[in-house]
N, C-alpha and C positions, 0 to 999 in steps of 0.2 A: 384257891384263886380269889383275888378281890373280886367285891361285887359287885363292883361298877363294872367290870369288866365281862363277870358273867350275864348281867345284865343288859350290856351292852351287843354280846354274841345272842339274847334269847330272843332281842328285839330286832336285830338281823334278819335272825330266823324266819320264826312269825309275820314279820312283814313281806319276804315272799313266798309264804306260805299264802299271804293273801291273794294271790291272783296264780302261782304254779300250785294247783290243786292236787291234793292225793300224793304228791311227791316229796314227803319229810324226806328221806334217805338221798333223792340226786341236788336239793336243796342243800343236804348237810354235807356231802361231800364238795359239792360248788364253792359252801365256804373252808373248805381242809384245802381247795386252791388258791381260796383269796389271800386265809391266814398264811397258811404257806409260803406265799408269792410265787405260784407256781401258774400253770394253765393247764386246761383241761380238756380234753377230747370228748365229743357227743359223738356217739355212732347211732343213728335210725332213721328209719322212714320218714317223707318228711310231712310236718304237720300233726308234729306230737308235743312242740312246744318248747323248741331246743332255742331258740330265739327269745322268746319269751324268757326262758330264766335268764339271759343277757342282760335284758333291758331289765328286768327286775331287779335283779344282781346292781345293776348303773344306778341307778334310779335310788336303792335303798342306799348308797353309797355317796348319794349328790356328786358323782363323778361321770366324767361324758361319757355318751354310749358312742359305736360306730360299729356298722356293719358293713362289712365288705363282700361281697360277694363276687366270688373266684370265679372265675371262667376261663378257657386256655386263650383269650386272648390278650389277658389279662397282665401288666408292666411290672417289675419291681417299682419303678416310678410312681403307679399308680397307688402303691401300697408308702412307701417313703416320704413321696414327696420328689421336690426336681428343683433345680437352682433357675429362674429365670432373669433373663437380661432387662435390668431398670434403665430406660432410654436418659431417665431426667440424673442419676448418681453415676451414669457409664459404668456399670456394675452389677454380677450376676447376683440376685438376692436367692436366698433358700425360701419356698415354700412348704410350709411344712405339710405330707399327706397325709390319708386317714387317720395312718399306725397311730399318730400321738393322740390317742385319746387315752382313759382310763378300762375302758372296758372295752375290747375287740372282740365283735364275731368275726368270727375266717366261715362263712357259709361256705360249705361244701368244699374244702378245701382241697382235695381232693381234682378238682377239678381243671386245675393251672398248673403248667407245664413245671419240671422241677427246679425253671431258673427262679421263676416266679416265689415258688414255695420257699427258696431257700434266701428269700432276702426277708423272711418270717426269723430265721435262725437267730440270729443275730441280737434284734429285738426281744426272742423270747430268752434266751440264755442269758445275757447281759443289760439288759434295760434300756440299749440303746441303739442308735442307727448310724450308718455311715456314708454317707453321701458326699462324692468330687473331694474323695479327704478329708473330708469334715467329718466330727462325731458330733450328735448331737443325743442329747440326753431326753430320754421316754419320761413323760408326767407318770407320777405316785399316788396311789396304788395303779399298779399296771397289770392288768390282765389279757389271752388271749383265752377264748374259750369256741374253738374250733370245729364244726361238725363235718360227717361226710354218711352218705346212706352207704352202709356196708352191704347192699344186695346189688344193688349197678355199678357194673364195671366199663361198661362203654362210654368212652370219650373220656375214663379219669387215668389220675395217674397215683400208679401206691407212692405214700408217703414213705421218703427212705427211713432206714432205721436211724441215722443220728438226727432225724428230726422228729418219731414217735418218742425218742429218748426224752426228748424237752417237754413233755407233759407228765405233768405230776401222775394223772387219771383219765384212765380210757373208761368211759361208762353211756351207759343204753339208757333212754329216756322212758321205754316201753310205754304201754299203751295203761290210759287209766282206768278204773274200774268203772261198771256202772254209775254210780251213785255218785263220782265225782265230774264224768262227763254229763249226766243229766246237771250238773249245778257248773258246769263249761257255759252248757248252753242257756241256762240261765240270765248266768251274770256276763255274758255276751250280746244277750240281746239291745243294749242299749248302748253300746261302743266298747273300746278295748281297756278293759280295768287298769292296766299296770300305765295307762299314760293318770291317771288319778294317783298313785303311788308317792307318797314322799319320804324324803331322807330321814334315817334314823341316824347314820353316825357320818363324819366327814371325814376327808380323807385321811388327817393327822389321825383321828382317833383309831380306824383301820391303820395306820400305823405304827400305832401304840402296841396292835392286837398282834401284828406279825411278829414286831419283838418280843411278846410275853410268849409269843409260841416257841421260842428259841429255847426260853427257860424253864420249859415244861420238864419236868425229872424224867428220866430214865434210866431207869435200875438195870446192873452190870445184868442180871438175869433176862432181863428181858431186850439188852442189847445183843446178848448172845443169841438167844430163841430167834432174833431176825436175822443174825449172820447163819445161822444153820439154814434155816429156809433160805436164803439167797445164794448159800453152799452147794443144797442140793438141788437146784435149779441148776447149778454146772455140772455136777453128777448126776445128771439124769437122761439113761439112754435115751428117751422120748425127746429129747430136745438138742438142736444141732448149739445154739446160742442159747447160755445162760444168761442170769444178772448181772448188770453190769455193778461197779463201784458208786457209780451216779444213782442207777437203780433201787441199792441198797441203801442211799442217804436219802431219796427220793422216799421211802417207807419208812424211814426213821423221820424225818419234815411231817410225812401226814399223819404219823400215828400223833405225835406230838398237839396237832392241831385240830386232829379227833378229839385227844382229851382235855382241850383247853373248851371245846365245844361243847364238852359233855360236860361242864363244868369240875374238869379236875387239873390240878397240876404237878400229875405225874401219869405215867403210862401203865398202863395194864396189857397183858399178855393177848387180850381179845381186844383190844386196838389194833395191833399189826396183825393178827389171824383177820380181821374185817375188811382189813384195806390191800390185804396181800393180792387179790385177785385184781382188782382195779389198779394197782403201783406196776405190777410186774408182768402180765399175760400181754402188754404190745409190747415187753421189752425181749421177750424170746422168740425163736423159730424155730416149728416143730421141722422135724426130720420127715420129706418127703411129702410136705403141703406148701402148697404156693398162700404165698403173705396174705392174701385178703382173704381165703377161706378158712384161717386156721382160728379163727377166737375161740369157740366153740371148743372145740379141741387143747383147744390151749390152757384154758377155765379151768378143763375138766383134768389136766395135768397138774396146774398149781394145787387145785382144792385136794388132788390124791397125795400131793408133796407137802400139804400142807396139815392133813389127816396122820399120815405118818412121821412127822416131826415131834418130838416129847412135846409138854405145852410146861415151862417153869411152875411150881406152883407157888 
């Protein structure tokens, strides 16, 4: 891989490394959504700092942030945008709404009703919106990086399956260790570090990075080891819904952007052993557990399906 360019993913990194503490790994996967062009699911409790990587994510990127925060009373409009009547041209103009930023949190997404949720779809698969017939085209780089607390079920609503499908990555922000929340509180005490934060690369160059991730190698060996894992995820009694088509290009996209990250430009066989749990565990449903309690269970199916898989050598 050029070095400009690995250079330019370590200084990514690192910069929000500076203010998401103790978390290299939800950091590194954060950016396997960005390179990707993908979005990402947070699932936990809240006030573990799933907002925070948003704005640090925006921030190192000098692209706008925007957090929305879902509630069931909450508009497609509100999220869109809405054509308003201009008295002086006799004419409805389009306002453009949140969505068009660069970096969108969906706080709690989970929490608005599923007409609300499903005018996200569109936006996340496509890049863009549709409004009174209009299409109108989403700013680059575009991101949605959505959370919801996976222990409260009252007052939400599960997200259907063709809209878990449009996340590259379901992943848990857990709780930090000692030694990093004693330096939380630290570097808190005097205001919020990541409004201090500046840009390391702009958006062209994050565009450069999404393409170079297209042309990361993938050796027929190790395209096959993820078709077999994405195989037996349909052969597998424990599971009513396998991986889908999209699923299995959705682990081929982030293995790719693993190893562009990891400074390589080609894939290795524990690139997609890495990301298999986070690409494919919201993409199935266990037989005889209801959708929000099954993660757990679910992890714990991939990682057996994924133990018993040969690994190429």
């Amino acid at each position: 891989m050029a070095t400009g360019l690995q250079s330019l993913v370590s200084r990514l990194e690192s910069n929000i490394c500076q203010v998401v503490l103790g978390k290299v790994e939800i950091v590194r996967m954060c950016l396997v959504g960005l390179l990707g062009g993908e979005h990402i699911l947070l699932e936990d409790v809240p006030g573990v700092g799933k907002t925070l990587v948003g704005k640090a994510l925006a921030k190192s990127v000098s692209g706008a942030f925007c957090r929305l925060q879902f509630t069931p009373d909450l508009l497609p409009s509100d999220i869109l945008g809405s054509s308003v009547f201009d008295t002086s041209s006799s004419e409805f103009v389009f306002h453009n709404g949140p969505i068009f930023a660069n970096i969108v949190l969906a706080d709690e997404v989970n929490r608005a009703p599923p007409r609300t949720q499903s005018a996200m779809l569109e936006a996340m698969s496509d890049g863009q919106v549709s409004v009174d017939g209009v299409t109108y085209d989403l700013p680059r780089p575009f991101m949605v990086i959505a959370t919801q607390n996976p222990y409260e079920f009252e007052g939400t609503y599960s997200l259907p399956e063709s809209q878990l499908d449009r996340f590259l990555l379901r992943i848990a922000m857990g709780y930090p260790d000692r030694d990093n929340e004693r330096q939380v509180l630290l570097t808190h005490r005097s205001g919020e570090p990541v409004q201090n934060l500046e840009a390391v690369a702009t958006g062209k160059q994050v565009h450069s990075l999404q393409e170079s991730v297209r042309e990361v190698a993938v050796e027929d060996s190790v395209g096959e080891y993820l078709l077999d894992i994405v195989e037996s995820t349909r052969n597998c009694d424990e599971l009513h819904v396998g991986v889908s088509t999209r699923g299995a290009l959705s682990l081929y996209r982030a293995a790719q952007a693993w190893a562009l990250i990891d400074g390589r430009d080609y894939v290795v066989p524990d690139d997609v052993k890495r990301l298999a749990v986070p690409v494919l565990a919201h993409r199935v449903i266990c037989k005889g557990i209801l959708q929000g309690g099954q993660r757990e269970e679910v992890e714990g199916i991939i990682d057996r399906l994924l133990a018993a898989t040969p690994t190429p050598n």
